[in-house]
N, C-alpha and C positions, 0 to 999 in steps of 0.2 A: 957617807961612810957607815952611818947606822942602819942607812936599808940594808948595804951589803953583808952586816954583819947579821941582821936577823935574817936577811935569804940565807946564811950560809948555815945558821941554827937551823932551820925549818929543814933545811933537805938531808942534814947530817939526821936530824930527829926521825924523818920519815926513813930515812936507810936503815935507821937503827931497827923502827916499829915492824919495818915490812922483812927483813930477815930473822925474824922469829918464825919457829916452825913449829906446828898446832899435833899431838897426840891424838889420831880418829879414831873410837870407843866404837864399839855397838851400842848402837841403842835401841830398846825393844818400850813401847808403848803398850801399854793395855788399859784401856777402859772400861769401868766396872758398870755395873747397872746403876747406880745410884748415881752415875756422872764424876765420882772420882776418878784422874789418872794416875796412873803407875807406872814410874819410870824405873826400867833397870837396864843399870849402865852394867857389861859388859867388855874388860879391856881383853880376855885372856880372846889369843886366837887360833882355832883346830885347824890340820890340817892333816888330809889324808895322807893316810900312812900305810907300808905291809904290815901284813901278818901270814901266815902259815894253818894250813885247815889241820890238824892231826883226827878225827874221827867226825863225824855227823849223821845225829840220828834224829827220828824223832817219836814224841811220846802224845798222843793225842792230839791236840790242836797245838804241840809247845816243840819248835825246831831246838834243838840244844845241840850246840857245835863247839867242840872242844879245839880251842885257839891257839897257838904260841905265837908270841912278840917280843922284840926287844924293846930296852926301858927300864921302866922300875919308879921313874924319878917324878914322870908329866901327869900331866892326867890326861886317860884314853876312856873315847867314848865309841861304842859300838851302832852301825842302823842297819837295818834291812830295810828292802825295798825292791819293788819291781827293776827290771832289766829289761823292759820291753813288754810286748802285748801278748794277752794271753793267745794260745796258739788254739785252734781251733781243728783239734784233733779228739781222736780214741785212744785212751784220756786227753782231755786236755792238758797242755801241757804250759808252765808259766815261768817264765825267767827272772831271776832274783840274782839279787847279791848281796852282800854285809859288807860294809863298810865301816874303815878301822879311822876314828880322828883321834887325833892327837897333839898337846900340846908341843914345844920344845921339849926333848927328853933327854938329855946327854947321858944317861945311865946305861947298862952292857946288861943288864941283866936278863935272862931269858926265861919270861913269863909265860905259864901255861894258865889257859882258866879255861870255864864251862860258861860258853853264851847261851841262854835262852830266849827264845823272841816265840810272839803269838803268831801263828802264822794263817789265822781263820781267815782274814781278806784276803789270801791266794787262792780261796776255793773256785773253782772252776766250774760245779754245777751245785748244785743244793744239797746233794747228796751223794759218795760215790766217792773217786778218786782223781785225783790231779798230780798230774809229774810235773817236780821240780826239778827246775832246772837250775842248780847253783852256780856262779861264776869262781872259774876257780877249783870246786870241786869236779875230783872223777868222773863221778858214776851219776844216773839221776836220783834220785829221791821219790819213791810211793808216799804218797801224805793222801790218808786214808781216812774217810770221814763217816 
């Protein structure tokens, strides 16, 4: 009678331990020169989101593209980034897009800002001009160097 009662402790214990459900963090490692590590934990999670192009221009090596989105509440992070391979044309031409993350935002508000991004790694030759290609935007883009 005492085995049955601690089998029946043992497996009620285990039922109990194995439906607990665990919170998955990012985690990002970095290690320094000196052999310290650096852990940062991470719980918030982005995810891509719209937004609206209202003008894009650009000023030297600096694309600045004036945005609207809804929100107000999350927090939203902006990237650029190739869309593909540069084209191998007169001018060359390179495909890009921006990309809008964002947290959970339940707010209605309609946010306009001014993105600016370095956009010198889109060069296409050393010297000269390269058409951008924005996803999303109209027209191309001279970025002229």
């Amino acid at each position: 009678m005492k085995k049955l009662f601690y089998i029946l402790i043992g497996t009620s214990l285990l039922l109990t331990l194995g439906c607990k459900t665990e919170t998955v963090v990012d985690v990002a490692v970095d290690s320094n020169v000196d052999g310290n590590v650096e852990i940062n934990v991470d719980s918030t999670e982005f995810v891509s989101t719209t937004f609206t192009f209202k003008d894009v221009k650009i000023m030297g090596d600096t694309l600045i593209a004036n945005v609207q989105y809804g929100g107000g509440c999350g927090h939203h992070k902006f990237e650029i980034k190739q869309n593909g391979f540069l084209m191998k044309s007169l001018p060359p031409k390179q495909p890009i897009q921006i990309i809008h993350l964002s947290t959970v935002d339940p707010c209605r508000a309609l946010i306009n800002v001014d993105l600016k991004f370095d956009i010198s790694r889109f060069r296409g030759t050393p010297h000269g001009t390269t058409v951008l290609l924005l996803k999303n935007w109209t027209s191309d883009i001279i970025y002229s160097y």
